[in-house]
C-alpha positions in Angstrom: 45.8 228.0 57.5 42.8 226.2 56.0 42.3 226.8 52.3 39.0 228.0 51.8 37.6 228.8 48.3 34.4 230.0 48.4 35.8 232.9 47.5 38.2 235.0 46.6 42.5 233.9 46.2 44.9 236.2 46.4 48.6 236.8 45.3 50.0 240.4 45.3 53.0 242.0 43.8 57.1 242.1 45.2 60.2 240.6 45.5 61.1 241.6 49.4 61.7 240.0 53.0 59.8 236.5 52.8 56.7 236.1 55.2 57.9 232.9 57.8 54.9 230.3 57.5 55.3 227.3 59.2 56.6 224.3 57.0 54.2 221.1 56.3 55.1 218.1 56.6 56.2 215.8 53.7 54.7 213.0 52.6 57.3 210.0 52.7 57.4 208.0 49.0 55.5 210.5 47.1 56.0 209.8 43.6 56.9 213.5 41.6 54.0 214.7 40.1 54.7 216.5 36.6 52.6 220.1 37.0 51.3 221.9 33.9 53.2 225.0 32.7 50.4 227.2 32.6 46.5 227.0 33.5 43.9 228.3 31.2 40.7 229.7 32.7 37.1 228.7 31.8 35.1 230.9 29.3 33.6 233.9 31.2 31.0 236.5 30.0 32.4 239.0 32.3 35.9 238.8 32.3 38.3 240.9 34.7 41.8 242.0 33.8 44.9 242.3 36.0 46.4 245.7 35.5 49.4 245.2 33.5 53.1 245.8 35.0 53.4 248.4 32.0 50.8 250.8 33.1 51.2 254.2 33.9 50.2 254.9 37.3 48.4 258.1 38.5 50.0 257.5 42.3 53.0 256.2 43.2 53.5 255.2 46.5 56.7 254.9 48.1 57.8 252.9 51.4 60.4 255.2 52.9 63.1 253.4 55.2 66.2 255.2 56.5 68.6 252.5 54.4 67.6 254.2 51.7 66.7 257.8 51.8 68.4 259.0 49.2 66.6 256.6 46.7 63.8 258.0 47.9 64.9 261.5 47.0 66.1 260.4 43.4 62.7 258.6 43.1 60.4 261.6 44.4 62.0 264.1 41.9 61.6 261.8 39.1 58.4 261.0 40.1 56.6 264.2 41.1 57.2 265.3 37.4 55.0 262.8 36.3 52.7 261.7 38.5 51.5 262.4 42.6 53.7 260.9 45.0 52.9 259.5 48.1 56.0 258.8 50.5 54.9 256.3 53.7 56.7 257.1 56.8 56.3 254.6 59.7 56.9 254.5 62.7 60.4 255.8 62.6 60.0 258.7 60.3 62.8 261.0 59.6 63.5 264.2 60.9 61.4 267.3 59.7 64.2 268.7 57.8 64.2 265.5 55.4 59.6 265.4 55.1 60.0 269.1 54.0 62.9 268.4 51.7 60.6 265.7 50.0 57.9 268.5 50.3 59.9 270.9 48.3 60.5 268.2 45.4 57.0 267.7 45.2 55.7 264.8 47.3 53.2 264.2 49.5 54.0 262.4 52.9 51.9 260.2 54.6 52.0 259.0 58.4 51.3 255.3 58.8 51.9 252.6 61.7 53.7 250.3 59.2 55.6 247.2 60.5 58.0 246.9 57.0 58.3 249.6 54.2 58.1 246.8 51.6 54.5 248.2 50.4 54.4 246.2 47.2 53.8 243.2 49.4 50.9 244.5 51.3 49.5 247.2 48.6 46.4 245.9 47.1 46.6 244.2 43.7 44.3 246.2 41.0 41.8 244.4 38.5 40.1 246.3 35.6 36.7 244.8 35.5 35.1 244.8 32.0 32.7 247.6 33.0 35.9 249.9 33.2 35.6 250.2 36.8 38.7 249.1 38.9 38.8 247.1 42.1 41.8 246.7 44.9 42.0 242.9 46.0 43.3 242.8 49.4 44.9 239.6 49.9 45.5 238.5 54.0 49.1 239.2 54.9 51.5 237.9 57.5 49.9 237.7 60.9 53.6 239.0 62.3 53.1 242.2 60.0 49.3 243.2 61.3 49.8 246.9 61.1 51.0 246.8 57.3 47.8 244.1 56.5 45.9 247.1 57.2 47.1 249.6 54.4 44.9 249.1 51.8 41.6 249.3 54.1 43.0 252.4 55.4 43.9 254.2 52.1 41.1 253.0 50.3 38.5 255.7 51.3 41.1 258.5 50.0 41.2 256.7 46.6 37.9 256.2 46.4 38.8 252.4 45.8 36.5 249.2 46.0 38.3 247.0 48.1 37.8 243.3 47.8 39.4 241.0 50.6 40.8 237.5 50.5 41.7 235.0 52.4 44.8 233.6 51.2 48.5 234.6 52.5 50.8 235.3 49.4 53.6 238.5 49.3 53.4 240.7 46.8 55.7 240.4 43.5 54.0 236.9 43.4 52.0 237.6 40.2 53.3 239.7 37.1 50.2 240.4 34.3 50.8 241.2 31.1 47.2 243.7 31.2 45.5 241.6 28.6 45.0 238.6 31.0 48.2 236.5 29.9 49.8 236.5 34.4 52.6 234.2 35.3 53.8 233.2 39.0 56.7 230.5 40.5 55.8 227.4 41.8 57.3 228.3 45.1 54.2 231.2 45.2 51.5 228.6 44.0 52.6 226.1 46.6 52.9 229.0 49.7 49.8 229.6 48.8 48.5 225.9 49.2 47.7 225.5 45.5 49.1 223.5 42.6 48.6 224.2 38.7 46.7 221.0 38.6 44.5 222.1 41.6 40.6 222.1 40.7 40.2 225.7 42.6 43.0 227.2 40.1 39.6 228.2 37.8 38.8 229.9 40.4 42.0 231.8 41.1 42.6 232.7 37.3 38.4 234.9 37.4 40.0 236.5 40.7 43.2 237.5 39.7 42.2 238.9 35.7 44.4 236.2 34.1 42.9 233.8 31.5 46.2 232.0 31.1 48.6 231.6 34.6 52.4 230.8 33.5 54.0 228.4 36.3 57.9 229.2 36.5 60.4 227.9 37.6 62.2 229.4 41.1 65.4 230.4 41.0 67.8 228.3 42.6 68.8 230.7 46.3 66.0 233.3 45.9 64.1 233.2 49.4 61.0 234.9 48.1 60.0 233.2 45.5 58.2 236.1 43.4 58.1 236.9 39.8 59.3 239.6 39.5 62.8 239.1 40.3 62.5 237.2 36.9 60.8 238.9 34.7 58.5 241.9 34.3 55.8 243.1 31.0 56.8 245.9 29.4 53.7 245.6 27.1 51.3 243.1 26.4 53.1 241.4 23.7 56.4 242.1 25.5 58.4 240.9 28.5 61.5 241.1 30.0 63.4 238.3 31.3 66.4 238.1 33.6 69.7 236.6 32.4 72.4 235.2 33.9 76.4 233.9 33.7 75.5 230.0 32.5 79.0 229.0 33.6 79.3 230.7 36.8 75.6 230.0 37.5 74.4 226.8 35.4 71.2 226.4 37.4 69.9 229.6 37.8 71.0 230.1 33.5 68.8 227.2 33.4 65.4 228.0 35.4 65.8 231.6 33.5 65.6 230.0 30.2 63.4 227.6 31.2 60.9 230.8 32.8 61.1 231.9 28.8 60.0 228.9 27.2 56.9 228.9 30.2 55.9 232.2 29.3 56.4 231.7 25.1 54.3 228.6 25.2 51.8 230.0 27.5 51.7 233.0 24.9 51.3 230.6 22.1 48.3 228.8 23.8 46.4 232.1 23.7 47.3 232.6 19.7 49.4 235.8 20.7 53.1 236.6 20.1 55.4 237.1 22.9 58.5 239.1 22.6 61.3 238.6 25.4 64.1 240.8 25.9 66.8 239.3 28.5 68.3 241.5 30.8 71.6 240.8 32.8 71.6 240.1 36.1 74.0 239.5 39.0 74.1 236.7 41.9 76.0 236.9 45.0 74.8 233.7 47.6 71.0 234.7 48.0 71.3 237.9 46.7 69.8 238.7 43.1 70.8 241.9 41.8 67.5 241.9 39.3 67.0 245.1 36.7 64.0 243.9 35.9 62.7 244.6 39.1 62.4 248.5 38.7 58.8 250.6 38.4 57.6 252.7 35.2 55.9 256.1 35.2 54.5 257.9 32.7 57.5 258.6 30.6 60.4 257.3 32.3 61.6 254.1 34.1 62.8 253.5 37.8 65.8 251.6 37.0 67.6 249.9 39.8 71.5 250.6 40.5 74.1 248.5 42.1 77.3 250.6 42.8 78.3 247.3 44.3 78.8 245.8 40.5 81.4 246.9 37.9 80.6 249.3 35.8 80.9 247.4 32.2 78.1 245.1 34.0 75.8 247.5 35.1 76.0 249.2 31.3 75.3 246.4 29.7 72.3 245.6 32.2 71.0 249.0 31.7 71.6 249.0 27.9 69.5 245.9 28.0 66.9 247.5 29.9 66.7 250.7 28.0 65.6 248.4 24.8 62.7 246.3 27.2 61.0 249.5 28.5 61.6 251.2 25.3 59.9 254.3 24.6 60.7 255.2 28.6 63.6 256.3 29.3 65.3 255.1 32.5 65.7 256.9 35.7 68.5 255.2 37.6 67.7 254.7 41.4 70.7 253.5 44.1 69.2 249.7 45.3 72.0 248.1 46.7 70.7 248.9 50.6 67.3 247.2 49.5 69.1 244.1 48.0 70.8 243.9 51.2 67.1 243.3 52.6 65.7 241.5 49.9 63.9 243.6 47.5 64.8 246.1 45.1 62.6 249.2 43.7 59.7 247.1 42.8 59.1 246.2 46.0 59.2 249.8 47.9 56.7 251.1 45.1 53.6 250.7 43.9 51.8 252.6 41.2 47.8 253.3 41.8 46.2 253.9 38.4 42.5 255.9 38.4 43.4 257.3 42.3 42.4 260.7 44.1 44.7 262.4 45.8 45.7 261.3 49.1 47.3 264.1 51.0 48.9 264.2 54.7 46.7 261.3 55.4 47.8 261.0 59.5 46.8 257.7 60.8 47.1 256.6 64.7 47.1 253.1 65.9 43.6 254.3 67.5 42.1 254.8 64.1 43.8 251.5 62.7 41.3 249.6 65.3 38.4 251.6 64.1 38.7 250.9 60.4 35.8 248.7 59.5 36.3 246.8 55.9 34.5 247.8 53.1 
């Protein structure tokens, strides 16, 4: 795909099943080129904000697959208490018995022709413009998952949302945002996306997205996504957590993680702001990343992702970790193994809406897919 910048970039938010793009070609006897660690924007009169990872939500969405029904239940009465729930069913939905059983703790289900339930990667990203008003960006998704590119046009009308599309191809959990403009993203995401942090149309990117400063990290070593947020997540705006791993049994991955810290601190510093990171444990098996950071927070409490695969002292201290980074919310502890078994983990089957109207027992056909227009 051509990159045009004319314009409106995107990147979305979560770690989950890679989108396949076709691989370019290298150039033979390249020299390495060192990037910058982070990109500051140019002075703006107007400036937007990315909504930060912290934030309350008002909706939370929730992409439903049969791997993991009973997450979704543990989710859905945690999260009904706080805030509306929306659960998306696709194409495959379960049997009445389980939609009314979701009913009866409180959520609302909605019928969608979805191709994947990782809604994270194909949920708009939300910007705070300095009016107060919020906007959805819509980024272009995978041209294999057509029917999930569709989701935010069609659930924008019962949100009231202003949807913004863009051109650009990046999954979601690409971008984390502090909500006072400091954002960070991998390499492996800037380059997907056909961009570099030395690329001219990066100014451009940074007034898109809300982010005055853009952190370039590292990717971990055998994580097939590439996204952010397998690494690291704010809890605040002058707060973020950082995954951490065995340096002996994993040297390399020990390394980009520290290395991700000392991005994100320095980027802090360039904006005359303090940074406080708080490293969380985190286990590796092949390509598998067993990430706590990668959970979702309500109101008061904290969808905390649970491995029943790993021992219990681990998963303590991982949690113990996590308690103090999303401190004053306390954690809600969700079963994710199923999803790291498919590449994501709560992050990416949620997404939290902030500002929305209710949506309720939206029911939409393929037919009515073809006659959404964009806004």
């Amino acid at each position: 795909m051509q990159k045009s910048l004319c314009w409106f970039v995107v990147l979305s938010g979560c770690a989950c099943a890679p989108t396949v793009r076709s691989t370019p070609v290298s150039e033979p006897d390249t020299p390495a080129v060192s990037q910058p660690s982070y990109v500051k924007r140019s002075a703006s009169r107007d400036p937007a904000l990315l909504r930060g990872d912290w934030e309350a939500p008002s909706t939370l969405l929730i992409g439903w697959d049969s791997d993991w029904s009973e997450a979704v239940e543990t989710i859905v009465a945690a999260g009904s208490k706080e805030v509306q729930v929306d659960v998306l069913f696709g194409e495959d939905p379960p049997d009445d018995g389980y939609e009314k059983e979701l009913s009866a703790l409180g959520a609302n289900v909605i019928h969608l022709d979805l191709d994947t339930p990782w809604v994270r990667d194909y949920g708009p990203l939300q910007i705070h413009t300095a009016t107060g008003e919020s906007r959805w960006l819509d980024a272009h998704y995978s041209f294999e998952r057509a029917r999930d590119d569709q989701v935010p046009q069609l659930l924008a009308p019962g949100f009231s949302a202003i949807v913004e599309s863009m051109p650009l191809e990046v999954d979601g959990g690409a971008v984390i945002g502090s909500g006072d403009g400091l954002c960070a993203i991998t390499d492996r995401s800037l380059a997907d996306a056909g961009l570099s942090a030395d690329d001219p149309d990066m100014d451009a990117l940074l007034h898109t997205m809300g982010c005055d400063t853009l952190a370039v990290l590292p990717n971990l070593a055998d994580e097939t996504t590439g996204h952010a947020d397998v690494m690291a997540q704010f809890t605040a705006p002058d707060r973020v957590m950082v995954s951490e791993v065995d340096a002996q049994r994993y040297p390399t991955d020990a390394a980009v993680l520290d290395e991700a810290v000392r991005v994100l601190q320095e980027a802090a510093a360039s904006r005359a702001k303090p940074l406080a990171v708080v490293r969380v444990p985190m286990h590796i098996n092949g390509k598998r990343y067993y990430s706590y950071v990668n959970g979702t927070p309500l109101k008061g409490h904290y969808l905390a992702p649970s491995f029943r695969t790993l021992s219990l002292d681990f998963e303590a201290k991982a949690l113990a970790a996590l308690g103090r980074a999303v401190s004053p919310r306390k954690l809600v502890t969700v079963p994710a193994d199923a999803m790291v078994h498919r590449g994501g983990v709560i992050h990416c089957i949620t997404l939290g809406l902030k500002e929305a109207n209710a949506v309720r027992e939206l029911d939409v056909s393929p037919g009515d897919v073809e006659e959404q227009q964009p806004l």
